[in-house]
N, C-alpha and C positions, 0 to 999 in steps of 0.2 A: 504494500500500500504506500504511496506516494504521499508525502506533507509529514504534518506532526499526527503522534496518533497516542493525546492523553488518557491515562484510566486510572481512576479513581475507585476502589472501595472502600465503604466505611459501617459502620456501625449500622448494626443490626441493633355511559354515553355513548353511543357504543351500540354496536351491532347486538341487536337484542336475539336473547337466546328465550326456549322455554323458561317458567317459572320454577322447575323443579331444579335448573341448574341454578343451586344458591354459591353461598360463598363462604369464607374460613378467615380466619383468623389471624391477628398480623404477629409477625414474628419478628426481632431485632439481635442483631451482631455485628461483630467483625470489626474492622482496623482500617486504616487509611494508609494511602502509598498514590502516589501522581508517577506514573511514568511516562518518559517522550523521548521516542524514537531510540529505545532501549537505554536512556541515561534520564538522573531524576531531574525535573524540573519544576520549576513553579508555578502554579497555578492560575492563572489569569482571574481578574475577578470577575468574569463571567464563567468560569469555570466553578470557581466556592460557591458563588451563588446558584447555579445552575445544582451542587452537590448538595447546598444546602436543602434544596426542595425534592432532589431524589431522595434523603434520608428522611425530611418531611412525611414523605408519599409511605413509604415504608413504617414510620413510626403512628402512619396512621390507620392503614389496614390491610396491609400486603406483603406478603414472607420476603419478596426479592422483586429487583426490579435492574433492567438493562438500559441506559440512555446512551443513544449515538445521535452525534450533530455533526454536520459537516458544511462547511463552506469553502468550495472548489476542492483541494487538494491537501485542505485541514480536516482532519477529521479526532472528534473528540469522545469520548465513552465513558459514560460515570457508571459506576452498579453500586446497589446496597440493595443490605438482606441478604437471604440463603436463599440457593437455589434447592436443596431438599431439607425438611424440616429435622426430620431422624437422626440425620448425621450433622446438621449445622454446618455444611458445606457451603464459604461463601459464594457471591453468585461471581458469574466470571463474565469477560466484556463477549467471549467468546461462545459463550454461554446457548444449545438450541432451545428453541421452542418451536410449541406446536402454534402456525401463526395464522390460524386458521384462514376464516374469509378475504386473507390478503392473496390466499389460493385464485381467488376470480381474476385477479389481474391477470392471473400468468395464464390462467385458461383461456380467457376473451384473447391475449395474447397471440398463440397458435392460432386459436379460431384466426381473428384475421388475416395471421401470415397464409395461411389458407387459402384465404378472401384473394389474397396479395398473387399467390401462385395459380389463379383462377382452376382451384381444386370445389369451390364450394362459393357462394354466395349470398348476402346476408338476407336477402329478400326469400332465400330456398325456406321452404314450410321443414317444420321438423317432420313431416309424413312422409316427405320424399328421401331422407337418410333414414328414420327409423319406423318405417309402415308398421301400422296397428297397435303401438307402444301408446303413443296419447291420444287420448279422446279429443275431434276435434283438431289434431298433430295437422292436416292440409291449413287449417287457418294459424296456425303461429309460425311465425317467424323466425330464423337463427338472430337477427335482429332483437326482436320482442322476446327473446331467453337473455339474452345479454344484455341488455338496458329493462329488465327484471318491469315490461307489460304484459306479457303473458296471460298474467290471471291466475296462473298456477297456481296452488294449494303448496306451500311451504312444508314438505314433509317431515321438517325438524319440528313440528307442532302437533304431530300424529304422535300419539301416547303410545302407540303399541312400537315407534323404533327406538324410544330409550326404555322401553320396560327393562331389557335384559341386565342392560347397566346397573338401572335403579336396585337387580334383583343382583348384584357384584359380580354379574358375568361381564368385565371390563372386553373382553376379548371377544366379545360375539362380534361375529363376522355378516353382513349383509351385501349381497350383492347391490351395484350399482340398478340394476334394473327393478330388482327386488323393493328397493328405495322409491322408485317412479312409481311404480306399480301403485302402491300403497298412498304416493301422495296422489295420484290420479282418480282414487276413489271415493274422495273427495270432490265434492261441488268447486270448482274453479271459483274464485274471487271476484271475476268480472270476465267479461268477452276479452278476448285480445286485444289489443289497441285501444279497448274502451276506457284509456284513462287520459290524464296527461302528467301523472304522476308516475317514478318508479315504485311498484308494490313488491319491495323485495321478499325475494324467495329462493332459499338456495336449492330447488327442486329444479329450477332454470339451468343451473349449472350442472348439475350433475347430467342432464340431456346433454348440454353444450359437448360435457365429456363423450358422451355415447358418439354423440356425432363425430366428434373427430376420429375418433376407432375406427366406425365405420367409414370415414373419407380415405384414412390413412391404411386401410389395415393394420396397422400397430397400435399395442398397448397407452393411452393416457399417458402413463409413468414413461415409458420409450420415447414418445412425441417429447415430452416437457426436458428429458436428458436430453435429448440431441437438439433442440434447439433451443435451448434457454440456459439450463443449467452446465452442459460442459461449455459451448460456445464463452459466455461470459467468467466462467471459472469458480461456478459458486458452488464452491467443495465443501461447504455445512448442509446443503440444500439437497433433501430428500424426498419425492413422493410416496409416501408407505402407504400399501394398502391393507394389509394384515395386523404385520407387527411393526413398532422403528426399532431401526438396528443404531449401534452409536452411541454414545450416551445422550440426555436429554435433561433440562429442568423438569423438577416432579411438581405437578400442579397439585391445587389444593381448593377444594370445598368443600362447602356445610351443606348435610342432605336430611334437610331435618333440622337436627338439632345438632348445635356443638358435642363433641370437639371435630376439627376439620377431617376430611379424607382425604386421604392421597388417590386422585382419580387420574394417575399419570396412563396407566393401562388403557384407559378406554380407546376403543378400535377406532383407527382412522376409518376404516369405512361407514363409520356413521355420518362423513359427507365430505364424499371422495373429492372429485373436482370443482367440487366446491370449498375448499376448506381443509385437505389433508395433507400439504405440505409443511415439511418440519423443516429451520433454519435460524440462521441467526444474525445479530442488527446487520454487520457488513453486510454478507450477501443480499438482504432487505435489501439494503440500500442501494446496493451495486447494480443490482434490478431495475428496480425505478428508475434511478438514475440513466441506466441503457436505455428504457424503452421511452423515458420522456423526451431524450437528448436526442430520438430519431433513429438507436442503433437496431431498432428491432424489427420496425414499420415502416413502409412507406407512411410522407408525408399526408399524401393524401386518406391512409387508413387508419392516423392519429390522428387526425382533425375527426375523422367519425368517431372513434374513442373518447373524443374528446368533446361528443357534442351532448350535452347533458339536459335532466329532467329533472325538475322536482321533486325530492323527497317529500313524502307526509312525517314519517318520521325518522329523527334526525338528532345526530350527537351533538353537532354543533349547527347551530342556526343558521338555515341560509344556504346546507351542502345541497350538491346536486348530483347525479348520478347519471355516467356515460355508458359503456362499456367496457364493463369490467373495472371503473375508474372513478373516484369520486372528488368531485371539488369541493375544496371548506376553502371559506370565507375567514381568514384570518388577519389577526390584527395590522399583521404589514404586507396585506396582499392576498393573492388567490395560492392555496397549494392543492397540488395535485396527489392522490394516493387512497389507500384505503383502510380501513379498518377492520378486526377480526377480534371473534369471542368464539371459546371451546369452552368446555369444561372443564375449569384449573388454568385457565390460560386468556390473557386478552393484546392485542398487540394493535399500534398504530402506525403506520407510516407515511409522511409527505412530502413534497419536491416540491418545488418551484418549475416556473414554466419555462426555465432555461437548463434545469437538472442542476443548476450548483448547489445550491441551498438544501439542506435536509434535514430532518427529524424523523428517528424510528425510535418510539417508547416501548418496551415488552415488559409485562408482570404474570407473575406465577399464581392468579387469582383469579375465580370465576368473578365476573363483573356485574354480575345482576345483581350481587349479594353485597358491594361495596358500600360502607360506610359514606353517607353523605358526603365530608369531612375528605375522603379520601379519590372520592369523585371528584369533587372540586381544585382540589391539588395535581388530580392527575390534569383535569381540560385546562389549569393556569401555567403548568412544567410544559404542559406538549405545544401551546402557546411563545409560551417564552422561550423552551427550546428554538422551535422553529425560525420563533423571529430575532435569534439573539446572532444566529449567524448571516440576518441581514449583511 
């Protein structure tokens, strides 16, 4: 990595999930150390204060927590807290997580390049790659799945795909199709196109997946290796669909009642291409940053990524929703990126419209369940972060 690259550890809104995924309990540790470019240095005072609100965040309702900032060729990384509660393992800059729904970008990603290779096209009805899968499939769109019009029925709201969780079978396995099925049983939310709002639904995504298989004959996971994750060299960045291999931070909520669980196990296939890639802030960033800067799309297929809709609802006020991509409204400008909640896990990331500027926040806590207190520290840190590297 190119620039300075400080890290700091010290003392130990949002993409909404079901209500059953609550949340746990904040934990505190560890020590302090600044390192840059392998020799100590000193801290800038946007860096203490930028530490002082990660360990804020942390002593308010969250076991561990990852901050990278970057501006152009600087790039900066505070953590505090643990990354596992058990062992008091502090968190590390390098640190994976499961970074769920920021999975959309990379899928909408393909899709286009797709778009790009005229393998597929966005007006194509889901009925024509996957005949008799969706009710209704001749009238939606590959379009209207990726800027989430649809209508679909969100199958992360169907009770019967987290029963098995709920019942500590972390490891049950659902096929991607299996997933459709079930949310398609469901009464659709509105006609297609009949909105001017995005109504998200990560049931969108996970077709988007099917589709590409079928364009490609290859595997989701095979498509996302060969052109995203070896291309750009992001060597944290996994799609599991079973089990993750590698270490990971262990997530934590409350199901029920206190004390927290450790729901690190739960199966990525609970929402494959929508939400099952596992990594960490760098490669986040390195991401973004490619595909905003133009290295991944034609111009012409990021200006449609980029053309957005109305949320109803919304983390921060005033976001909008592209393909695969969302814009917030921040205090020193527009950033481009997305945001993502699992279970035990919730991650943010944003870019500026030229790719210099960045913020990717990640914590090891389900977000439904946050402490007011802790909500608010996190949307005033992923602010200030962002805008500190003005």
């Amino acid at each position: 990595m190119k620039g300075s690259d400080h890290h700091t550890q010290s003392k130990p809104s949002r993409h909404r999930k079901p209500a059953v995924w609550s949340a746990i309990l904040a934990a505190l540790t560890a020590f302090a150390c600044i390192a840059a470019a392998g020799a100590m240095a000193k801290p800038t005072q946007s860096e203490t204060s930028l530490q002082q609100d990660v360990d804020a965040l942390v002593a308010a309702d969250v076991p561990g927590t990852v901050l990278l900032v970057r501006n152009g060729n600087t790039t900066t990384r505070l953590t505090a807290g643990v990354a596992d509660l058990t062992t008091q393992k502090a968190m590390q800059p390098g640190d994976r997580f499961k970074i769920a729904s920021l999975t959309k970008t990379y899928t909408a990603t393909v899709v286009l390049q797709l778009v790009g290779e005229g393998k597929l096209r966005l007006n194509d009805s889901v009925e024509r790659w996957l005949p008799g899968l969706v009710p209704n499939g001749r009238n939606i769109t590959i379009r209207q799945l990726l800027n989430h019009t649809s209508g679909l029925f969100d199958h992360e709201l169907d009770p019967r795909i987290i029963a098995p969780y709920l019942k500590g079978d972390l490891g049950h396995y659902w096929a991607p199709i299996q997933l459709v099925r079930m949310a398609v049983s469901h009464k659709p939310n509105f006609a297609p196109g009949a909105t001017k709002f995005a109504s998200y639904s990560s049931t969108n995504y996970i077709i988007a997946g099917l589709i590409i298989e079928a364009v490609t004959g290859k595997s989701m996971g095979a498509e996302l290796r060969s052109r995203l994750f070896r291309p750009l060299g992001l060597t944290a960045t996994t799609y599991p669909t079973r089990r993750i291999a590698g270490p990971l931070v262990h997530g934590y909520m409350v199901l029920g009642q206190p004390p927290a669980a450790d729901v690190t196990g739960v199966s990525p296939s609970l929402s494959p291409a929508s939400g099952a890639i596992v990594s960490d802030a760098t490669d986040v960033a390195d991401f973004y940053r490619a595909l905003i800067s133009g290295r991944l799309l034609r111009p012409g297929l990021l200006r449609a990524m980029q053309t957005t809709l109305p949320q109803r609802k919304f983390d921060i006020r005033g976001q909008r929703y592209g393909l695969g991509l969302m814009r917030f409204p921040m205090s020193c400008g527009t950033a481009w990126g997305h945001n993502g909640a699992w279970p035990g896990y919730y991650a943010f990331a944003l870019t500026s419209a030229n790719g210099r500027r960045q913020a990717v926040l990640m914590f090891n806590k389900d977000v439904g369940s946050l402490s007011p207190d802790a909500g608010s520290i996190f949307m005033r840190l992923l602010d200030k972060a962002y805008c500190s590297a003005a």
